[in-house]
MARVO-374428 format. One record per residue (C-alpha): x, y, z; residue number from 1; chain. Coordinates in steps of 0.5 Angstrom, whole numbers. Layout:
GUBA     x     y     z  nr kette
GUBA     X     Y     Z NUM     A
...
END
This chain:
GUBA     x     y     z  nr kette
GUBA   -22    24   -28   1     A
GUBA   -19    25   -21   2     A
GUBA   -21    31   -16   3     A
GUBA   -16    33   -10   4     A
GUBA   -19    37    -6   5     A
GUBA   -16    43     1   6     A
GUBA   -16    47     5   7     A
GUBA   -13    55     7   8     A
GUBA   -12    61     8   9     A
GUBA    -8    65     3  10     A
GUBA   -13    68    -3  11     A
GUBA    -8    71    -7  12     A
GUBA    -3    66    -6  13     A
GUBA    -7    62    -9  14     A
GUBA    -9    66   -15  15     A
GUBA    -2    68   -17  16     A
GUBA     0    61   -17  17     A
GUBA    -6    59   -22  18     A
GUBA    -5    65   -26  19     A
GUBA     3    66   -26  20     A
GUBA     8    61   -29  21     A
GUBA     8    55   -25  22     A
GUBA    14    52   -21  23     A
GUBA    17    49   -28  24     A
GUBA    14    55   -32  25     A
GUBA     8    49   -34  26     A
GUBA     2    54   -35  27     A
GUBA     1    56   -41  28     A
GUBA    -6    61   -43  29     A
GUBA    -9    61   -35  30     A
GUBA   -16    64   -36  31     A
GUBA   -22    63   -32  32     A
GUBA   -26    59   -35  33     A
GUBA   -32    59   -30  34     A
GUBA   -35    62   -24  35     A
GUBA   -40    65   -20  36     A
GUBA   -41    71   -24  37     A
GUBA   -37    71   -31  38     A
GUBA   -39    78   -31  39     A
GUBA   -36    80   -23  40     A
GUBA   -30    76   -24  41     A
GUBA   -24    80   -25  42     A
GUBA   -19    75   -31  43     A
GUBA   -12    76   -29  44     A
GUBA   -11    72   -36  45     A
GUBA   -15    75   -41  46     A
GUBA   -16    83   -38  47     A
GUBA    -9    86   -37  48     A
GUBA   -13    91   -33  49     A
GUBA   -14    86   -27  50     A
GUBA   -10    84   -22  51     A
GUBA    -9    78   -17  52     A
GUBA   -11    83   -11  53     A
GUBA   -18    85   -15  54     A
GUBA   -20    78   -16  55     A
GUBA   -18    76    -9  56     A
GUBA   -22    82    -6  57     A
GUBA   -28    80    -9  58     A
GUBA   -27    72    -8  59     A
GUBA   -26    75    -1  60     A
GUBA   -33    79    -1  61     A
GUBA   -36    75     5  62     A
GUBA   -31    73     9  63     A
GUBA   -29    80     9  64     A
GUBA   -36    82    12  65     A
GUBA   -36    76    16  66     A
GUBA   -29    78    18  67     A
GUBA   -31    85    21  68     A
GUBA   -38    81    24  69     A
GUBA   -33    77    29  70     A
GUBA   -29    83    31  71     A
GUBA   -22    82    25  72     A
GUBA   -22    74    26  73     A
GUBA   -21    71    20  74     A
GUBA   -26    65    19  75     A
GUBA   -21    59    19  76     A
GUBA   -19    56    13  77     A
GUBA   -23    59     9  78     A
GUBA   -21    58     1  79     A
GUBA   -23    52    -1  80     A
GUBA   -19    49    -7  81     A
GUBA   -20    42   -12  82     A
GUBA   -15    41   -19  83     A
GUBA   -19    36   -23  84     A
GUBA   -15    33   -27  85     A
GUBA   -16    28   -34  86     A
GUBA   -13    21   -34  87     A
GUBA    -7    20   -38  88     A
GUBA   -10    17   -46  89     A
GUBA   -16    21   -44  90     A
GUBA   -19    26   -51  91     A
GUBA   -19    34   -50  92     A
GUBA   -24    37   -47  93     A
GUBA   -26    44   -49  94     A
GUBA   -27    50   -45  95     A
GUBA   -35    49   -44  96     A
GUBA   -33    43   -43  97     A
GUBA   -29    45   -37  98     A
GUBA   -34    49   -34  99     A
GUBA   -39    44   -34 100     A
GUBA   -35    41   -30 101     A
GUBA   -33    46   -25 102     A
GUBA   -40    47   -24 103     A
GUBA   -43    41   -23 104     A
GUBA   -37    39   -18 105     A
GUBA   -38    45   -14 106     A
GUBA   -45    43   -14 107     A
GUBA   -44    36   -12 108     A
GUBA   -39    39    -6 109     A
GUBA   -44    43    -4 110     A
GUBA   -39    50    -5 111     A
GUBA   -45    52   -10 112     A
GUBA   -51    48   -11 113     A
GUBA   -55    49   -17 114     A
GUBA   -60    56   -16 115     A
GUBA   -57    57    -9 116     A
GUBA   -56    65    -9 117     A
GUBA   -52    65    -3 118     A
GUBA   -48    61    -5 119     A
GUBA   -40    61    -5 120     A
GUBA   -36    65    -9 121     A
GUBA   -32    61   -14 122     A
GUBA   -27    61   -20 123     A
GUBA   -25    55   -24 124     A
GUBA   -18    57   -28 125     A
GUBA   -16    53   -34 126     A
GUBA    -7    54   -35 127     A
GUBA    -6    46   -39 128     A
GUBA   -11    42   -43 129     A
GUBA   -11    36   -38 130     A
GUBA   -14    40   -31 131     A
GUBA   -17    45   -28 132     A
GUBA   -16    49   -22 133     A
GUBA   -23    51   -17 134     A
GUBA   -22    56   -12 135     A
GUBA   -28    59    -7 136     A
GUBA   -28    62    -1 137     A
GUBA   -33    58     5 138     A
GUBA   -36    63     7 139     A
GUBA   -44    64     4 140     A
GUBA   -48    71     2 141     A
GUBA   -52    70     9 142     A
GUBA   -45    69    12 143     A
GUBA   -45    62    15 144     A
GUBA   -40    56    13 145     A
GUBA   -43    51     7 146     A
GUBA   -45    44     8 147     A
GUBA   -38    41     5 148     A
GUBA   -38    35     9 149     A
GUBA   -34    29     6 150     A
GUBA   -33    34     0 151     A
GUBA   -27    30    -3 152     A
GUBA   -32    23    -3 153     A
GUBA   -37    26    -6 154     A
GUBA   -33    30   -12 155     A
GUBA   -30    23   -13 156     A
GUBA   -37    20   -14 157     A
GUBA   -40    26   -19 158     A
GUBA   -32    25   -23 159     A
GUBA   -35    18   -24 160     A
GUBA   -41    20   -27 161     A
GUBA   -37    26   -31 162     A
GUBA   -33    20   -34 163     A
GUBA   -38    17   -37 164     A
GUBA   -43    22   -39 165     A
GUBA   -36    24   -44 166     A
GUBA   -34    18   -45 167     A
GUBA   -27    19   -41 168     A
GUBA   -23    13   -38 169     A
GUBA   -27    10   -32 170     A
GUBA   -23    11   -25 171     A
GUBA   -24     5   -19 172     A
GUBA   -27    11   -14 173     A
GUBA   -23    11    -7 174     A
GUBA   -24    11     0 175     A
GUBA   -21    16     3 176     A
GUBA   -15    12     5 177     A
GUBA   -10    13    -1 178     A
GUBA    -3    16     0 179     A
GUBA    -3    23    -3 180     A
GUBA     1    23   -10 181     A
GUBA     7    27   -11 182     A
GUBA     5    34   -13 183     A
GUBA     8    37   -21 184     A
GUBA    13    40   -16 185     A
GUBA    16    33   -13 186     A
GUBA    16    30   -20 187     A
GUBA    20    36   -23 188     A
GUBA    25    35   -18 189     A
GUBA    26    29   -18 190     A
GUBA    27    30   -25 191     A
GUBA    32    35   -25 192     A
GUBA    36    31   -19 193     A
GUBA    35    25   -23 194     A
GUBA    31    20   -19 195     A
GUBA    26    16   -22 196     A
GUBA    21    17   -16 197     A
GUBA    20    23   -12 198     A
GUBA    23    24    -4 199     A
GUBA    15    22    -1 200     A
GUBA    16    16    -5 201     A
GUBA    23    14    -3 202     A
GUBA    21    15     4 203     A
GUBA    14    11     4 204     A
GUBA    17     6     2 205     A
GUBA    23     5     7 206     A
GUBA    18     7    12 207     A
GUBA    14     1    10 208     A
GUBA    20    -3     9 209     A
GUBA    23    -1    17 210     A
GUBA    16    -1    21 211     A
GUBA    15    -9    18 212     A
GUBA    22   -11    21 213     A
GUBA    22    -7    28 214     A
GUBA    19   -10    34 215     A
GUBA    18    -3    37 216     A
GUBA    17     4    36 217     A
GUBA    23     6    39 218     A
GUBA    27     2    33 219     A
GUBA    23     4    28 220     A
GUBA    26    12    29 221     A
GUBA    33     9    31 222     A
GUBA    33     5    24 223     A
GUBA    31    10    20 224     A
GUBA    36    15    22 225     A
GUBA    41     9    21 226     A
GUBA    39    10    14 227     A
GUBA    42    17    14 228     A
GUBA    33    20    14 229     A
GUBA    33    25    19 230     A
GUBA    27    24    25 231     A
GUBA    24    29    27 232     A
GUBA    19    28    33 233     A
GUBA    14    31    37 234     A
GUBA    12    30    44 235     A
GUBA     5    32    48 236     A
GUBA    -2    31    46 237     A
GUBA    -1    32    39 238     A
GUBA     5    27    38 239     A
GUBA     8    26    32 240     A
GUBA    14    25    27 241     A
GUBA    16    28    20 242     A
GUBA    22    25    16 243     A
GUBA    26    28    11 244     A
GUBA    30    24     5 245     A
GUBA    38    25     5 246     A
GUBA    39    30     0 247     A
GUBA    32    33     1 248     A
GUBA    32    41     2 249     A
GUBA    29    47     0 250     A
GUBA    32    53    -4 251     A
GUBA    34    55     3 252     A
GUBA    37    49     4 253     A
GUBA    32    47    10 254     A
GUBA    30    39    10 255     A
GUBA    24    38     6 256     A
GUBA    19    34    12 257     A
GUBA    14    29    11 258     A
GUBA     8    27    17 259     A
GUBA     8    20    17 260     A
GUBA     1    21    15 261     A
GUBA     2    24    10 262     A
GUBA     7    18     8 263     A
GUBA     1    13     8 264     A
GUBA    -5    14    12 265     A
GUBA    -3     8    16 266     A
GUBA     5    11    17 267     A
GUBA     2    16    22 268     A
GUBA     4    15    29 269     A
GUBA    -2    13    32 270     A
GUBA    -3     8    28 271     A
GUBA     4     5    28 272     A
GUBA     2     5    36 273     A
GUBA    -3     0    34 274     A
GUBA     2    -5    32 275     A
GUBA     8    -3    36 276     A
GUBA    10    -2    42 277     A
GUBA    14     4    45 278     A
GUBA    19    -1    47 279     A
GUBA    21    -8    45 280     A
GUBA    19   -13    50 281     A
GUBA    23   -16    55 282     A
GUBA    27   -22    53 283     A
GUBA    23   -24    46 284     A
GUBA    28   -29    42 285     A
GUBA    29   -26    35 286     A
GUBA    32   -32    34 287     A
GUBA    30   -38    31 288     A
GUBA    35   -44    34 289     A
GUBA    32   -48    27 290     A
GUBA    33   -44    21 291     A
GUBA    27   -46    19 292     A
GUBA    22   -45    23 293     A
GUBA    21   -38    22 294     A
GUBA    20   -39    14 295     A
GUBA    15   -45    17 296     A
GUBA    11   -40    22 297     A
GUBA    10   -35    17 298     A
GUBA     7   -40    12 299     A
GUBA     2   -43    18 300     A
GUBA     0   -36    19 301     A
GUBA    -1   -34    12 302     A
GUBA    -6   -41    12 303     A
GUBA    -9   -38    17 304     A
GUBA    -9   -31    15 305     A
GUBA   -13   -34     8 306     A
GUBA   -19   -37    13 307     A
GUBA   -20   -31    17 308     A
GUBA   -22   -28    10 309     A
GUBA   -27   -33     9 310     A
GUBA   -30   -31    15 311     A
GUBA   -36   -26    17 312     A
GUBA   -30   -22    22 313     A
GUBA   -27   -16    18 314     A
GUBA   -24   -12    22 315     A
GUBA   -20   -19    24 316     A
GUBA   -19   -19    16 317     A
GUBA   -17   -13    15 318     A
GUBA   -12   -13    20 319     A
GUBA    -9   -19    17 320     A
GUBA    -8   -16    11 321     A
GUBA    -4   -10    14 322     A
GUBA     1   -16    17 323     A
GUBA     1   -18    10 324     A
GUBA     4   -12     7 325     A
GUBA     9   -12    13 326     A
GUBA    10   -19    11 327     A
GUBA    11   -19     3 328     A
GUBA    17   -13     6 329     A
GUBA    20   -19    10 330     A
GUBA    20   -24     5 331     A
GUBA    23   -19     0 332     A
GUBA    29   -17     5 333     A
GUBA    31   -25     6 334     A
GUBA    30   -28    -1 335     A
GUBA    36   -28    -5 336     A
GUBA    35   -29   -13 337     A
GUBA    34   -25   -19 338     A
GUBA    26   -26   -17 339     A
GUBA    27   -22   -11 340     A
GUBA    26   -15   -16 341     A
GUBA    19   -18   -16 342     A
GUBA    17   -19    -9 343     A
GUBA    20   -12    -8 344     A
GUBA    15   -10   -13 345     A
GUBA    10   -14   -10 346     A
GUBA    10   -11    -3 347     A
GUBA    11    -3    -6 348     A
GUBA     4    -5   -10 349     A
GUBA     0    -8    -4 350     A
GUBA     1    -2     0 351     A
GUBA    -5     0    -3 352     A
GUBA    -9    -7    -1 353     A
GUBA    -7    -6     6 354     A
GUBA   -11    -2     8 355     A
GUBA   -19     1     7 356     A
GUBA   -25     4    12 357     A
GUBA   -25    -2    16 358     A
GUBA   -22    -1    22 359     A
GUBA   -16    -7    24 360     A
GUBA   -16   -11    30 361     A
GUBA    -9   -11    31 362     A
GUBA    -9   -17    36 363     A
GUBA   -12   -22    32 364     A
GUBA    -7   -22    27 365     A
GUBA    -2   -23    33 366     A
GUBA     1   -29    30 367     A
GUBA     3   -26    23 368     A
GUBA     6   -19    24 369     A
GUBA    11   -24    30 370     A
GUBA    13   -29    24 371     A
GUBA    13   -23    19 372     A
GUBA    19   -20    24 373     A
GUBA    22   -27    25 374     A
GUBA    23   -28    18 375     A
GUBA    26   -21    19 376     A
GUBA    32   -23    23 377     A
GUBA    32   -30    19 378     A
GUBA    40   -32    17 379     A
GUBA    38   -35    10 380     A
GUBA    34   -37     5 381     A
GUBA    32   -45     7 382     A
GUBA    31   -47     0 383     A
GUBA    24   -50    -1 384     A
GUBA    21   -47     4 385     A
GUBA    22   -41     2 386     A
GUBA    19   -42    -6 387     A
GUBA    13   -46    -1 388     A
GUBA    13   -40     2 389     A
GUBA    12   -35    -4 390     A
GUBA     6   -41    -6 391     A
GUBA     2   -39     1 392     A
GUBA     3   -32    -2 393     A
GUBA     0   -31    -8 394     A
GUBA    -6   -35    -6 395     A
GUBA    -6   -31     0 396     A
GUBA    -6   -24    -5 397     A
GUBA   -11   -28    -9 398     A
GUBA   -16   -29    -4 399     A
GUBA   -14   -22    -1 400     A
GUBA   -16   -19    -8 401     A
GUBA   -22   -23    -8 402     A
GUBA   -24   -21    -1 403     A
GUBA   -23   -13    -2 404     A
GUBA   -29   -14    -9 405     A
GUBA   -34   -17    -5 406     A
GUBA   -34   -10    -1 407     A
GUBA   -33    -6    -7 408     A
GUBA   -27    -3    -6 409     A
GUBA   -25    -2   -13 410     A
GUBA   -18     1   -12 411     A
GUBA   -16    -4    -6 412     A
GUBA   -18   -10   -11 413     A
GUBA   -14    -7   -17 414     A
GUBA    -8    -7   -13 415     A
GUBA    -9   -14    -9 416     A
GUBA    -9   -16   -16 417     A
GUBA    -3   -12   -20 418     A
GUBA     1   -15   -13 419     A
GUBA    -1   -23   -14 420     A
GUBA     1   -21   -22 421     A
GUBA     8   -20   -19 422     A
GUBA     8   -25   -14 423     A
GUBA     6   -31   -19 424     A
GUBA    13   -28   -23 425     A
GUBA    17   -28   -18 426     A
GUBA    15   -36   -16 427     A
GUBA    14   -39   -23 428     A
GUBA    23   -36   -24 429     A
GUBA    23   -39   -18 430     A
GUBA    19   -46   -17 431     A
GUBA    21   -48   -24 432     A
GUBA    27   -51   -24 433     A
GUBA    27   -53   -16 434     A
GUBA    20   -58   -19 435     A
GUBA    23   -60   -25 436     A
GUBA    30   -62   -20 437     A
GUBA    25   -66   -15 438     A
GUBA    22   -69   -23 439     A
GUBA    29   -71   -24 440     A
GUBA    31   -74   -17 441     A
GUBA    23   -79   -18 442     A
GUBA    24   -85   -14 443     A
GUBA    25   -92   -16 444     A
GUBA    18   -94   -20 445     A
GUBA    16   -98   -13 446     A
GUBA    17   -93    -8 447     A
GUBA    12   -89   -13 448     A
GUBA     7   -95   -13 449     A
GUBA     6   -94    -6 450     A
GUBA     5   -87    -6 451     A
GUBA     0   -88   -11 452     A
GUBA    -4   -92    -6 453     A
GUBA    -2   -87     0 454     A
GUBA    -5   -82    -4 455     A
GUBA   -12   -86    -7 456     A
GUBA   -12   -88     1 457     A
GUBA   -11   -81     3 458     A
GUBA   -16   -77    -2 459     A
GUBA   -19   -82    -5 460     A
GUBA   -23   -77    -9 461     A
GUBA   -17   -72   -11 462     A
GUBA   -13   -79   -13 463     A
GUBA   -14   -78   -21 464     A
GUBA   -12   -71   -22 465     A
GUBA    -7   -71   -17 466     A
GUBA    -3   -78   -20 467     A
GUBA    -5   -74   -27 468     A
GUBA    -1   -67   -25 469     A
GUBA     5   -66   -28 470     A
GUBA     8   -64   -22 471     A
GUBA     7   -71   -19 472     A
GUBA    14   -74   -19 473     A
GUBA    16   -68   -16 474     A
GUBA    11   -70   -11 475     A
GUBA    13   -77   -10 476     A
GUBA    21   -74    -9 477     A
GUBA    18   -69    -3 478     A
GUBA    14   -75     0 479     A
GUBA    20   -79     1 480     A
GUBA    24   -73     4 481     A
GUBA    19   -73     8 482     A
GUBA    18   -81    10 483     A
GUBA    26   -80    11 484     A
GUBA    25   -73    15 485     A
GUBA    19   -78    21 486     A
GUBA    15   -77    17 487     A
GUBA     8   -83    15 488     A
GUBA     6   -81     9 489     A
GUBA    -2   -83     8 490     A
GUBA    -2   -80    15 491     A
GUBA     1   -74    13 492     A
GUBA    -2   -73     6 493     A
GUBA    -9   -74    10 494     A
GUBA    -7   -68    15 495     A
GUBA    -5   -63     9 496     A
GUBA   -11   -64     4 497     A
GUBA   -15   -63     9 498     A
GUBA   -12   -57    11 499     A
GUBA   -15   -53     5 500     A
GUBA   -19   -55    -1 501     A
GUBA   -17   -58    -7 502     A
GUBA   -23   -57   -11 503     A
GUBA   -21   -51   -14 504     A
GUBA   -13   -52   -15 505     A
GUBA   -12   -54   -22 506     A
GUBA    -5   -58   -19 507     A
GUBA    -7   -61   -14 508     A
GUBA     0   -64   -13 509     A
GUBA     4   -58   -14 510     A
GUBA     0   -55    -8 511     A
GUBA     1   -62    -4 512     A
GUBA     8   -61    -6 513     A
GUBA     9   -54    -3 514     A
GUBA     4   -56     4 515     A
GUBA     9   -62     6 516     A
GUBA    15   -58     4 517     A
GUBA    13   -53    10 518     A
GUBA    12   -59    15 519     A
GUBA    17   -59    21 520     A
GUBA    22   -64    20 521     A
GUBA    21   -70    26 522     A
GUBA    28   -73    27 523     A
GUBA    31   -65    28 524     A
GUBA    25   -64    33 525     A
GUBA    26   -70    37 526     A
GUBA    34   -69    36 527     A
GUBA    33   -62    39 528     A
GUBA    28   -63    45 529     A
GUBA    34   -68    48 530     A
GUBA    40   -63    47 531     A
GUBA    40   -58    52 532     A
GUBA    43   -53    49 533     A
GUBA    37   -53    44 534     A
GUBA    34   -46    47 535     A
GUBA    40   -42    47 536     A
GUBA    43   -36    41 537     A
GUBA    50   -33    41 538     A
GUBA    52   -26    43 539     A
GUBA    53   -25    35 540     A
GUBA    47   -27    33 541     A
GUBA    44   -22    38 542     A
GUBA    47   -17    36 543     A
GUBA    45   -17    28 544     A
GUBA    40   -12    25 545     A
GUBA    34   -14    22 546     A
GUBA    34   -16    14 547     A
GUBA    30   -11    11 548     A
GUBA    31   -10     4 549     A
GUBA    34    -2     7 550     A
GUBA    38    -5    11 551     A
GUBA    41   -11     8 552     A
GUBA    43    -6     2 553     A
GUBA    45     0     4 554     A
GUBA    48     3    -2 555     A
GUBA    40     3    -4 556     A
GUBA    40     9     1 557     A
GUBA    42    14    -4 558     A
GUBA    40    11   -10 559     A
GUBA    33    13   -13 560     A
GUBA    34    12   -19 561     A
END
């Protein structure tokens, strides 16, 4: 059962919506099903004599008086407004029920406690079978305002409390920090135009997608316009920014806008600001001179990303969730292969995972928002590292799943957990055949025999289950490229054991497999710190935009189906 609660100004509009045939003509019976006074509350629905101006008259009794009490100023957003609406699958609720309902949410909310003669007026009007319209006026009989504070989470709270008492689908309560949900008009519209998502959708996913790639504020409104979205920008003590779909308008041909923070929460330009600068800095190298090297920081980062979970620090582990989210975009724009659908998902459904009431200290997950967008502007996907990438991820949004349960955030953790089912897709497409190709290029049986002896050297209390994997002889193939590459391979079977755990890992050779893969290549280091133009980038490669899964397929721009 999900509440959605608001605020304005305009009494009779709002009845005429509930009343009148809907946007679509999708009501059906609207009547008033509960109120302050069945006897006073004129029903447009039900009593041909009444009209929608009666009924809001008498909603607008005491904001009326209290009106004329400050001299013709009107109290401020004074109607009050909160559609309940059952979950998809959930059994018919009578009117009774309905009204049970309405009462014990405006109870909750504080618009009309229970025995409170000074209450609110209020109305609860029905027009489908899965939901309910309550509408009240915020002025009491006394004349003051109600005590609503933090009103949307407690009708979230008395919802889950309904839920069980008559047996409906149980919802995660939320934290105030989900994106709003397209309204019946978006979804119609949509589905008139034929798009599978609605224009706020389409846009919230580009936004996301622009912002994880771009070093600066600047960029993030230059790239989205080059995307043929329109920008529109507000400067001043209240800065800001709408944007507007291609093809989006109104039936007087006006662009439909959209805040940033009615996007996402984390899409306002405030905290944007929080993690990109209004200008890009100076002399910054997009440019990885290695190829790999962008593929390598992010996964060292996203390992530390996963330590800074486990730690006491939460507003330094909420911020690595957050580059995260702009890191699985990143991933997706530069991965090629049929998983790269998966990965798109993933990155759209860890939206909800990213963020939460705990503030984020930006600066403290420096090191993974800067390899984020180098992966941004990386020029190919390196082979193994990319699938030794993919590895680190889906244990990172494993532990990101983990960590947002232990807090108790309910919708965040589901989230987290629908993403790693994605990611842990993508990478089984993806490392299957690879791994059985290292199988299949094993070693000769000595050079296996003296990994062996590496490996009960260097772990001697992992050696039976990693020599026992499946995985091993792809192992011993990774070994040997890395013994190949300058690598010692006890020394270097030591350093990455250690890095992490094994205890928990049911392939520990197949997470060796993946750790060594990310390691540098020595003989192309030493090799490029002797030649002096190790540093340098080409003019071209400077000039070429950032990867992301908007810009590197344009034609997706229009294509919301």
């Amino acid at each position: 059962m999900v509440p959605d609660v608001s605020t304005g100004s305009d009494s009779r509009g709002l009845i005429a919506y509930l009343f009148g045939p809907g946007r679509r003509d999708e009501h059906t019976n609207p009547h008033i099903v509960a109120a302050w006074d069945m006897a006073g509350a004129p029903d447009p629905g039900r009593d041909p004599a009444a009209t929608y101006t009666q009924l809001a008259k008498r909603l607008d009794h005491h904001v009326d008086l209290r009106t004329r009490e400050l001299g013709g100023k009107k109290p401020a957003k004074h109607v009050w407004h909160c559609p309940v609406r059952t979950a998809p699958g959930d059994r018919y609720l009578t009117d009774a029920e309905w009204a049970e309902v309405a009462r014990r949410v405006v109870h909750a909310t504080g618009i009309a406690p229970e025995g409170d003669e000074r209450a609110c007026r209020w109305i609860a009007v029905r027009h489908a079978d899965d939901h309910i319209h309550i509408m009240a006026t915020t002025v009491r009989v006394d004349g003051r305002r109600p005590r609503i504070h933090q009103d949307g989470r407690r009708a979230q709270a008395e919802c889950r409390k309904i839920e069980t008492e008559y047996g409906l689908r149980r919802l995660r309560s939320g934290d105030l920090t989900a994106p709003r949900t397209p309204t019946g008009a978006e979804r119609a519209k949509a589905g008139r135009q034929g798009h599978s998502v609605t224009a706020r959708q389409w846009l919230r996913e580009r936004a996301y997608a622009v912002a994880a790639a771009v070093h600066a504020e600047a960029d993030y409104f230059t790239v989205l316009q080059s995307l043929s979205i329109k920008v529109k920008t507000r400067l001043g003590p209240e800065s800001g920014y709408s944007l507007a779909a291609p093809g989006d308008t109104n039936s007087a041909g006006e662009p439909v806008w959209y805040g940033g923070s009615k996007l996402a929460p984390d899409l306002s330009i405030n905290r944007l600001r929080e993690r990109l600068p209004e200008q890009e800095i100076a002399d910054r190298p997009r440019f990885a001179a290695d190829p790999a090297e962008p593929w390598q920081h992010t996964i060292t980062a996203i390992e530390t990303a996963h330590i800074v979970l486990d730690s006491d620090d939460d507003a330094a582990a909420q911020a690595h969730l957050a580059a995260f989210g702009d890191t699985l975009y990143n991933i997706a724009s530069a991965t090629l292969g049929p998983h790269r659908a998966e990965l798109r998902a993933a990155a759209s459904t860890f939206n909800r995972a990213r963020r939460s009431a705990t503030r984020a200290d930006h600066q403290a997950a420096t090191p993974l928002s800067q390899a984020a967008k180098e992966l941004a502007y990386a020029s190919n996907e390196p082979g193994g590292l990319a699938i030794a990438l993919l590895f680190a991820a889906v244990h990172l949004v494993r532990a990101a799943a983990k960590w947002h349960e232990q807090r108790g955030h309910a919708q965040q953790a589901a989230a987290a957990e629908e993403a790693f089912r994605y990611l842990q897709a993508s990478y089984q497409q993806a490392a299957t055949p690879v791994l059985a190709d290292l199988a299949h290029r094993a070693p000769r049986a000595a050079t296996a025999r003296r990994f062996e002896q590496d490996v009960r050297a260097a772990l001697p209390n992992h050696a039976d289950r990693i020599l026992t994997d499946l995985t091993w002889a792809a192992l011993t193939t990774t070994l040997a490229q890395a013994e190949t590459a300058g690598h010692n391979p006890r020394r270097l079977l030591i350093e990455v054991g250690t890095r992490r755990e094994l205890d928990s890992a049911e392939r520990p050779a197949e997470v060796l497999n993946w750790r060594i893969t990310a390691q540098p290549n020595r003989r192309t280091q030493a090799a490029r710190s002797r030649s002096t133009t190790s540093g340098t980038t080409s003019t071209s490669a400077r000039s070429r935009p950032p990867a992301t899964s908007v810009g590197r397929r344009p034609e997706e721009r229009s294509r919301r189906r």
